[in-house]
C-alpha positions as CSV (number, residue, x, y, z in Angstrom):
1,X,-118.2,16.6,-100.5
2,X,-122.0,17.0,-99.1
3,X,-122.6,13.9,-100.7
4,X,-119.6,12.5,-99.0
5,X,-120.6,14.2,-95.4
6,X,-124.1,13.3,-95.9
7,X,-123.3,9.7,-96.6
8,X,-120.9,9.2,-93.9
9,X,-123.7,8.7,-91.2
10,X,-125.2,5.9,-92.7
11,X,-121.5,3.2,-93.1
12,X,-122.1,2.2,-89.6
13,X,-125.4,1.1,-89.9
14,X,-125.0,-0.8,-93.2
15,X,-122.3,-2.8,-92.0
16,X,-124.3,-3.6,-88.7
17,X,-127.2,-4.7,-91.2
18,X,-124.5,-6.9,-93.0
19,X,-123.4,-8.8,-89.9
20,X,-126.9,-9.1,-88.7
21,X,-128.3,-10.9,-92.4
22,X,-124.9,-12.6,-91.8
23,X,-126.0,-14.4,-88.6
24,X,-129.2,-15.2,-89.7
25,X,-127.9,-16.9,-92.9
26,X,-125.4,-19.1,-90.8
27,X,-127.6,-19.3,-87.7
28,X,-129.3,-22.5,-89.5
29,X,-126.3,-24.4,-90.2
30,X,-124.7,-23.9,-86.5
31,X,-128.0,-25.4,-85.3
32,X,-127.7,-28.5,-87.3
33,X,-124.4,-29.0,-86.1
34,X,-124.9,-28.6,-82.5
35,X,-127.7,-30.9,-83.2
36,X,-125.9,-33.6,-85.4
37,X,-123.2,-33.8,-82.3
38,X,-125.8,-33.5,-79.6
39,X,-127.4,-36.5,-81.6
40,X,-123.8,-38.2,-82.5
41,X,-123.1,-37.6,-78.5
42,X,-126.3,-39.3,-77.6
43,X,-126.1,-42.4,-80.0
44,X,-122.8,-43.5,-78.6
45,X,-124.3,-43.1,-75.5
46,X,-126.4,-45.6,-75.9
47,X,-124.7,-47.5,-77.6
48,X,-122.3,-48.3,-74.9
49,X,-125.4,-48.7,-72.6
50,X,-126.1,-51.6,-74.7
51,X,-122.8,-52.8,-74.6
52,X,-122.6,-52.9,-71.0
53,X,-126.3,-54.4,-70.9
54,X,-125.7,-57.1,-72.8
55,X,-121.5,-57.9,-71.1
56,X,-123.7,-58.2,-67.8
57,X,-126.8,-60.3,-69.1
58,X,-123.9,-62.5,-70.6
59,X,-122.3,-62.9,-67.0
60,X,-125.7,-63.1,-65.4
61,X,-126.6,-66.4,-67.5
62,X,-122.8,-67.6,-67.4
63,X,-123.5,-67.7,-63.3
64,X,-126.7,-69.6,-63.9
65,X,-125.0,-72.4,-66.3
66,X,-125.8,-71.1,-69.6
67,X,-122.5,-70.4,-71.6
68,X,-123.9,-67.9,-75.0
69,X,-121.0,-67.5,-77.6
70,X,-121.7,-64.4,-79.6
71,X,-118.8,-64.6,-82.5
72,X,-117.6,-61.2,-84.2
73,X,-119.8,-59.2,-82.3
74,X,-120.6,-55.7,-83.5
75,X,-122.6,-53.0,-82.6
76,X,-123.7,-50.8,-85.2
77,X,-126.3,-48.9,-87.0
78,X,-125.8,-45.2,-86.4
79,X,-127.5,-42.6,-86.5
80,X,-131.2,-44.0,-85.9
81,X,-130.7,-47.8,-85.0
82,X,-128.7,-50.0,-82.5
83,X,-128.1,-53.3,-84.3
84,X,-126.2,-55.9,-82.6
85,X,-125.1,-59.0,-84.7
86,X,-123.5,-61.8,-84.3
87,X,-121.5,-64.0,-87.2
88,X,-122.3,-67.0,-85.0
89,X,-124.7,-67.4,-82.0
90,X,-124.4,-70.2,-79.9
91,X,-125.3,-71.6,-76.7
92,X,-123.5,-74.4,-74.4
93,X,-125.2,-75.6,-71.0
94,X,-123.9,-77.3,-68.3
95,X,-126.3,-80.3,-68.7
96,X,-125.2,-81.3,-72.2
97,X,-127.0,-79.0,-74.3
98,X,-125.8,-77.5,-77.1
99,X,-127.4,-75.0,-79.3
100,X,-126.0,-73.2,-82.8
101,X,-128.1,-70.5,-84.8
102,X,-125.6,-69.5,-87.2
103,X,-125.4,-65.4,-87.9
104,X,-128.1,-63.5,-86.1
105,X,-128.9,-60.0,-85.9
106,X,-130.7,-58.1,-83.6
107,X,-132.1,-54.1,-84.3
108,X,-134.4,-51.3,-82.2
109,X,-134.9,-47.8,-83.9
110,X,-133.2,-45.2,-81.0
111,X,-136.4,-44.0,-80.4
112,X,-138.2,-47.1,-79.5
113,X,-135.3,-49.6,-77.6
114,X,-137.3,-51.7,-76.2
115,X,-138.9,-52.8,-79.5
116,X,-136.3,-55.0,-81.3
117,X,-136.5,-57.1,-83.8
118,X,-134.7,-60.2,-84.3
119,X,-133.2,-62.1,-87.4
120,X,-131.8,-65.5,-87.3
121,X,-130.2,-67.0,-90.7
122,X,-129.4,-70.4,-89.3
123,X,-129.1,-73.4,-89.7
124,X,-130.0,-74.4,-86.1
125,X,-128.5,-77.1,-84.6
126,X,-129.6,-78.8,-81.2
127,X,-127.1,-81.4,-79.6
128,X,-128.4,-83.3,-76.2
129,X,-127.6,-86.3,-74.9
130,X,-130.9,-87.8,-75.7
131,X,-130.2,-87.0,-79.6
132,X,-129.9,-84.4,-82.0
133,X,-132.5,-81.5,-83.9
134,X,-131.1,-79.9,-87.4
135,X,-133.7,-77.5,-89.1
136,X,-133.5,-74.5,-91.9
137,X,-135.6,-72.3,-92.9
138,X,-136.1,-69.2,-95.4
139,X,-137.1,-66.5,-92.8
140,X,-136.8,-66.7,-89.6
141,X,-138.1,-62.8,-87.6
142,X,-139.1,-62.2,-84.5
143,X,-140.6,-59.2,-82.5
144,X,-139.6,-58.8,-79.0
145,X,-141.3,-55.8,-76.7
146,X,-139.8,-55.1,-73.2
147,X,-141.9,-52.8,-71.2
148,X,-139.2,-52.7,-68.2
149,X,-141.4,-55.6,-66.8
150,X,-139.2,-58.5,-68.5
151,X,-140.1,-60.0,-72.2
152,X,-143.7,-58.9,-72.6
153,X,-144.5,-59.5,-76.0
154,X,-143.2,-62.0,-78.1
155,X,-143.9,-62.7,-81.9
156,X,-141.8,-65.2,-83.9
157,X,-142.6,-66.0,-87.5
158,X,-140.8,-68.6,-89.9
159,X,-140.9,-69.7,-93.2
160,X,-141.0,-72.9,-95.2
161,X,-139.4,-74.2,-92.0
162,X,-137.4,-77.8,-92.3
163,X,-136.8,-79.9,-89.4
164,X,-134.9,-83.7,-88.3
165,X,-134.9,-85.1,-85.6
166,X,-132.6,-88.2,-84.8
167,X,-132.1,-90.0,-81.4
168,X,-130.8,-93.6,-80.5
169,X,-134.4,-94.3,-79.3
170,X,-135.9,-93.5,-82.8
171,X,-135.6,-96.6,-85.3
172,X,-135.2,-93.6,-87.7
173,X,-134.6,-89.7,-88.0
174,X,-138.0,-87.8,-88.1
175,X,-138.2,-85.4,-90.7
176,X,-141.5,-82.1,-90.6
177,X,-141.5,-79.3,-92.9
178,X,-144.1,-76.7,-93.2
179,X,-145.0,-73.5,-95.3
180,X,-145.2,-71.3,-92.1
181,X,-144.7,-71.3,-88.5
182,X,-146.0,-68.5,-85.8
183,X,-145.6,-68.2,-82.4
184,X,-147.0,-64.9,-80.6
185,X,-147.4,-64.6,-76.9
186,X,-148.1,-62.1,-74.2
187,X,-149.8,-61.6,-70.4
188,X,-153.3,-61.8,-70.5
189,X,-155.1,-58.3,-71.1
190,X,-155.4,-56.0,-68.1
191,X,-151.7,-58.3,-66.2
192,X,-148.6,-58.8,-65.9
193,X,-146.3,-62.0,-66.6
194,X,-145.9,-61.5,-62.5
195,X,-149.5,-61.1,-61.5
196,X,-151.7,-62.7,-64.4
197,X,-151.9,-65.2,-66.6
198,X,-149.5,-65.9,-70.2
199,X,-152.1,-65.9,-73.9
200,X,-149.9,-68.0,-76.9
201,X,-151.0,-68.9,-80.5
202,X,-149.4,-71.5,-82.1
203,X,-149.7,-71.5,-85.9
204,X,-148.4,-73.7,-88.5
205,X,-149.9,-74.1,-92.4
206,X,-149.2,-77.6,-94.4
207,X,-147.6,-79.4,-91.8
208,X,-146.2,-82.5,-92.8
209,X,-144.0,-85.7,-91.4
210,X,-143.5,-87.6,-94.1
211,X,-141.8,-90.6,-91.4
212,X,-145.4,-90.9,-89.6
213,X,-147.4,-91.3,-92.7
214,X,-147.1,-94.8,-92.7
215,X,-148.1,-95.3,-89.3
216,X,-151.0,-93.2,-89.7
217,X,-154.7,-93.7,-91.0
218,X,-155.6,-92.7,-94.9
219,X,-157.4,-90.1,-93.4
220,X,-154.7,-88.3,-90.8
221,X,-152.0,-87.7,-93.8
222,X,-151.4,-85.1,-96.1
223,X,-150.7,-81.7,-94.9
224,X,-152.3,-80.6,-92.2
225,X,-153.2,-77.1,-91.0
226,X,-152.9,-76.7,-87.0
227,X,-154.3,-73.5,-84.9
228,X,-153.4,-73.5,-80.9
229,X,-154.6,-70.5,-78.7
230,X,-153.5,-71.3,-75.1
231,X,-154.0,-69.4,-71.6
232,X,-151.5,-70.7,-69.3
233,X,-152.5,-69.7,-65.3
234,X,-149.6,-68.9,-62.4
235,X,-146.5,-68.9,-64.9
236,X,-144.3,-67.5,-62.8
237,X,-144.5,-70.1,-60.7
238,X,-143.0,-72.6,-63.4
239,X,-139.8,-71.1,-62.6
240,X,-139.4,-72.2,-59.0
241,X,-138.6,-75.4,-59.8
242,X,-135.4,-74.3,-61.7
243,X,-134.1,-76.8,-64.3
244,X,-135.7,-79.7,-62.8
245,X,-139.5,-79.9,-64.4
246,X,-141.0,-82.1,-62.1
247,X,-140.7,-79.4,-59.0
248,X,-141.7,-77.1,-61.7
249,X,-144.9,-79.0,-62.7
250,X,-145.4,-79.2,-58.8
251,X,-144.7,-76.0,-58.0
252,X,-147.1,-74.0,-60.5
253,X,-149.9,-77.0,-59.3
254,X,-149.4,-76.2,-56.0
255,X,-150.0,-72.6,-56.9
256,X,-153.2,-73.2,-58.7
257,X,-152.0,-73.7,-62.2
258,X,-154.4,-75.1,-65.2
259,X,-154.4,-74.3,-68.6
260,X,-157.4,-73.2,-70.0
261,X,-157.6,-74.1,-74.3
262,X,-159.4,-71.8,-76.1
263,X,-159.0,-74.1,-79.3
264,X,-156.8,-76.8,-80.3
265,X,-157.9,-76.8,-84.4
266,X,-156.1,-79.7,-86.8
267,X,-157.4,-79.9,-90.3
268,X,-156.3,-82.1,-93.1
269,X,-157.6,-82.9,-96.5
270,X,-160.4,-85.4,-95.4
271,X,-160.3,-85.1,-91.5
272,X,-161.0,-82.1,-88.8
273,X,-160.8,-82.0,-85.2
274,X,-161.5,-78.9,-82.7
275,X,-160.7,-79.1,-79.2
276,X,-161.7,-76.5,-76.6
277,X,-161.3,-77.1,-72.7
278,X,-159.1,-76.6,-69.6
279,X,-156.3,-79.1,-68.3
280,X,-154.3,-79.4,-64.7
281,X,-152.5,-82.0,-62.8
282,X,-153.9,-84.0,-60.1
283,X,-152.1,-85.1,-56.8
284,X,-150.4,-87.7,-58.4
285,X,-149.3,-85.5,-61.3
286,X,-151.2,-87.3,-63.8
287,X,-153.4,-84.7,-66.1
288,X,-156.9,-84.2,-65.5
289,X,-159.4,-81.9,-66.7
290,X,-162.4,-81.9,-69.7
291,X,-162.1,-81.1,-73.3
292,X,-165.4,-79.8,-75.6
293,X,-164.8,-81.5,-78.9
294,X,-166.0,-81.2,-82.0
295,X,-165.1,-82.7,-85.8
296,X,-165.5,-84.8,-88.8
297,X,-164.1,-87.9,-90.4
298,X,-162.3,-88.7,-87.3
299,X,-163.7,-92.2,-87.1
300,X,-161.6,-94.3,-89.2
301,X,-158.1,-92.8,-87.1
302,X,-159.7,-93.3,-83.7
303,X,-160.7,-96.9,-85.1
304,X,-156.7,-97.6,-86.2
305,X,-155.6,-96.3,-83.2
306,X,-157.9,-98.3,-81.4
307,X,-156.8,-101.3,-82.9
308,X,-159.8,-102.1,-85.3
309,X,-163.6,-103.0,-85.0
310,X,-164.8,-105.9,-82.8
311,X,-164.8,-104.6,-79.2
312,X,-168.0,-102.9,-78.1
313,X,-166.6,-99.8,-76.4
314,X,-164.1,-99.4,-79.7
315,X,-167.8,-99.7,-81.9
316,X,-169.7,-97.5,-79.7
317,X,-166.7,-94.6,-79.8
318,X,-166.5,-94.9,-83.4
319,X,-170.0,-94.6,-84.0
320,X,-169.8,-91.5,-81.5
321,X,-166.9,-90.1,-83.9
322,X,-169.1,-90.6,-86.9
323,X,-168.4,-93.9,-87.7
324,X,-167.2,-94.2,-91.7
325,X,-168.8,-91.8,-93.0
326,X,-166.5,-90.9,-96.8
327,X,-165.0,-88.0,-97.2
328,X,-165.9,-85.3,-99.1
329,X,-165.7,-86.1,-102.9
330,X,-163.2,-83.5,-104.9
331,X,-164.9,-80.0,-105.7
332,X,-167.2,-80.7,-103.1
333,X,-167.1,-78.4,-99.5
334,X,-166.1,-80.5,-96.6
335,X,-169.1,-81.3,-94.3
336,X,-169.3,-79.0,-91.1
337,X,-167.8,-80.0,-87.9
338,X,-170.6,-82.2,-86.0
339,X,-170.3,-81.8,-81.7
340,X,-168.1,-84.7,-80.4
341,X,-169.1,-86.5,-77.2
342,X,-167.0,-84.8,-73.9
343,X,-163.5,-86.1,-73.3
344,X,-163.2,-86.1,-69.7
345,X,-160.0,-87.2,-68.1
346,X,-159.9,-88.2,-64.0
347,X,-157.7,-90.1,-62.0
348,X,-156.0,-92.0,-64.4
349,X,-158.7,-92.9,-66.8
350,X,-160.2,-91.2,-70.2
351,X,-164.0,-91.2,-70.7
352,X,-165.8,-90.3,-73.6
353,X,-169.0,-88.9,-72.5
354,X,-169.8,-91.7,-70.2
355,X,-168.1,-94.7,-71.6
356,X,-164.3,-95.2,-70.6
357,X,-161.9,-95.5,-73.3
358,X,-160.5,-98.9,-73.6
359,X,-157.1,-99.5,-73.1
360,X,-156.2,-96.1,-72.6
361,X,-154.4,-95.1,-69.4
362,X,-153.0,-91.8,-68.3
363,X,-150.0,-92.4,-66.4
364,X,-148.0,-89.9,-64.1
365,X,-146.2,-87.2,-66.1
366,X,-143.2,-87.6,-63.7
């Protein structure tokens, strides 16, 4: 009974120690469900953000002509990514132009949504009046940044990329392949697309068009590897002219537009050529500027393109391009690229250092 009496006391305070360890060993797993529906809320949040983005970007570029077909669309990829995919993606303009990428897909993680990256599976297909582009390829992937400022960053990479081309003014289709293409492009440090200027690097590794080989010296065929780093000045102003690219071309001279090229570089087996420069249009929108050149074995293709030896000023650019000199022998390193004579173009004409290139004309662009 004193046992009993003495005991009696302490019931209360057990049972209050119960239901406190109680709490404690639940209070975890209420937390992670408030937090897997605060997360579930959010997702779907979004996700109908990006629905109603992309219904009104699709109605923005219907009012402007451009007609996008995105076939069994679906918006997916909970609880950490919004993927948007499409079973067919295609575009139809009012000016003729049609444009089919087959299935595409489209992802950003949710905590970074204006990184997305982009998958195309193709085959694309390009119908205009003018004629029609068909090309495949392995992998297509880009990377598209979006800083609130419009597309900011841009980075597309392809591989083993096929291409034709076919049009009524061809005699026959064209066909290019490649190993790998890259595109990346983005304002100039330290701007904006709005206030600066727009860098892009062209990339492509064992080029080839088999169709041109026969129309081209030994020495230009075979593979070819091709390295373009542009800086393109005043792009906003390309798009004043709309859809017409003369009053664009006008429009972003007018504004002092020239494109500055940090280095054009093709290099095949037996041949090299590196351009560096800056280019613009004159008054009568012909191109003018000057290009630093330098290269090897380029003189048999200028001589072919020429039209052969015999005339002075073909001998004397030749010579300037380093004449015949033979390739390489196999095994052997290529010989370094020698300085070219300047390529100067002005009102019409192309010089070569001082001597003007004969029969060569540069006529208005428009």
């Amino acid at each position: 009974m004193t046992t009993r009496d003495g005991d009696a006391p302490d019931a209360p305070a057990r049972k209050a120690t119960r239901r406190g360890s109680r709490f404690w060993l639940f209070a975890p797993f209420v937390l992670l469900a408030l937090v897997v529906i605060g997360w579930s809320a959010a997702w779907f949040a979004i996700r109908e953000r990006v629905v109603v983005e992309l219904d009104g970007l699709l109605g923005v570029e219907e009012t402007l002509g451009r007609s996008w077909t995105c076939a069994d669309r679906r918006v997916a990829g909970f609880p950490f990514r919004i993927e948007v995919s499409c079973g067919r993606l295609a575009l139809a303009t009012a000016d003729g132009l049609t444009l089919d990428l087959g299935p595409a897909q489209a992802l950003a993680q949710i905590y970074q949504p204006r990184h997305a990256i982009v998958n195309v599976a193709g085959p694309l297909g390009v119908e205009t009046p003018e004629g029609r582009v068909a090309a495949q390829w392995e992998l297509l992937e880009a990377s598209v940044r979006n800083l609130g400022r419009g597309t900011e960053q841009l980075a597309i990479v392809v591989e083993a990329p096929r291409a034709t081309i076919s049009a009524p003014a061809l005699p026959a289709p064209v066909e290019a392949n490649a190993a790998r293409a890259e595109l990346y492009a983005r304002p100039s440090p330290g701007t904006t697309l709005a206030t600066g200027a727009l860098d892009a690097v062209m990339r492509a590794e064992a080029l080839e068009v088999p169709g041109l080989a026969v129309a081209l010296p030994e020495a230009a065929r075979g593979p070819a590897d091709i390295e373009v780093q542009l800086r393109l000045h005043a792009p906003r102003a390309l798009a004043r002219g709309g859809d017409d690219p003369a009053l664009a071309a006008r429009a972003w001279r007018d504004a002092g537009g020239r494109l500055e090229i940090g280095v054009v570089a093709v290099e095949t087996g037996s041949a090299a050529l590196q351009l560096s420069g800056e280019l613009a249009l004159d008054a009568m929108d012909r191109p003018e500027g000057r290009i630093e050149a330098s290269g090897r074995g380029l003189g048999p293709i200028v001589q072919a393109a020429l039209g052969g030896r015999g005339d002075f000023m073909v001998d004397a650019i030749v010579a300037a391009l380093g004449g015949d000199a033979p390739p390489a022998a196999d095994g052997e390193p290529a010989p370094e690229l020698r300085p070219l004579p300047p390529l100067r173009i002005a009102e019409g004409r192309v010089f070569v250092g001082p001597i003007p290139v004969p029969r060569v004309s540069v006529p208005p662009l428009f």
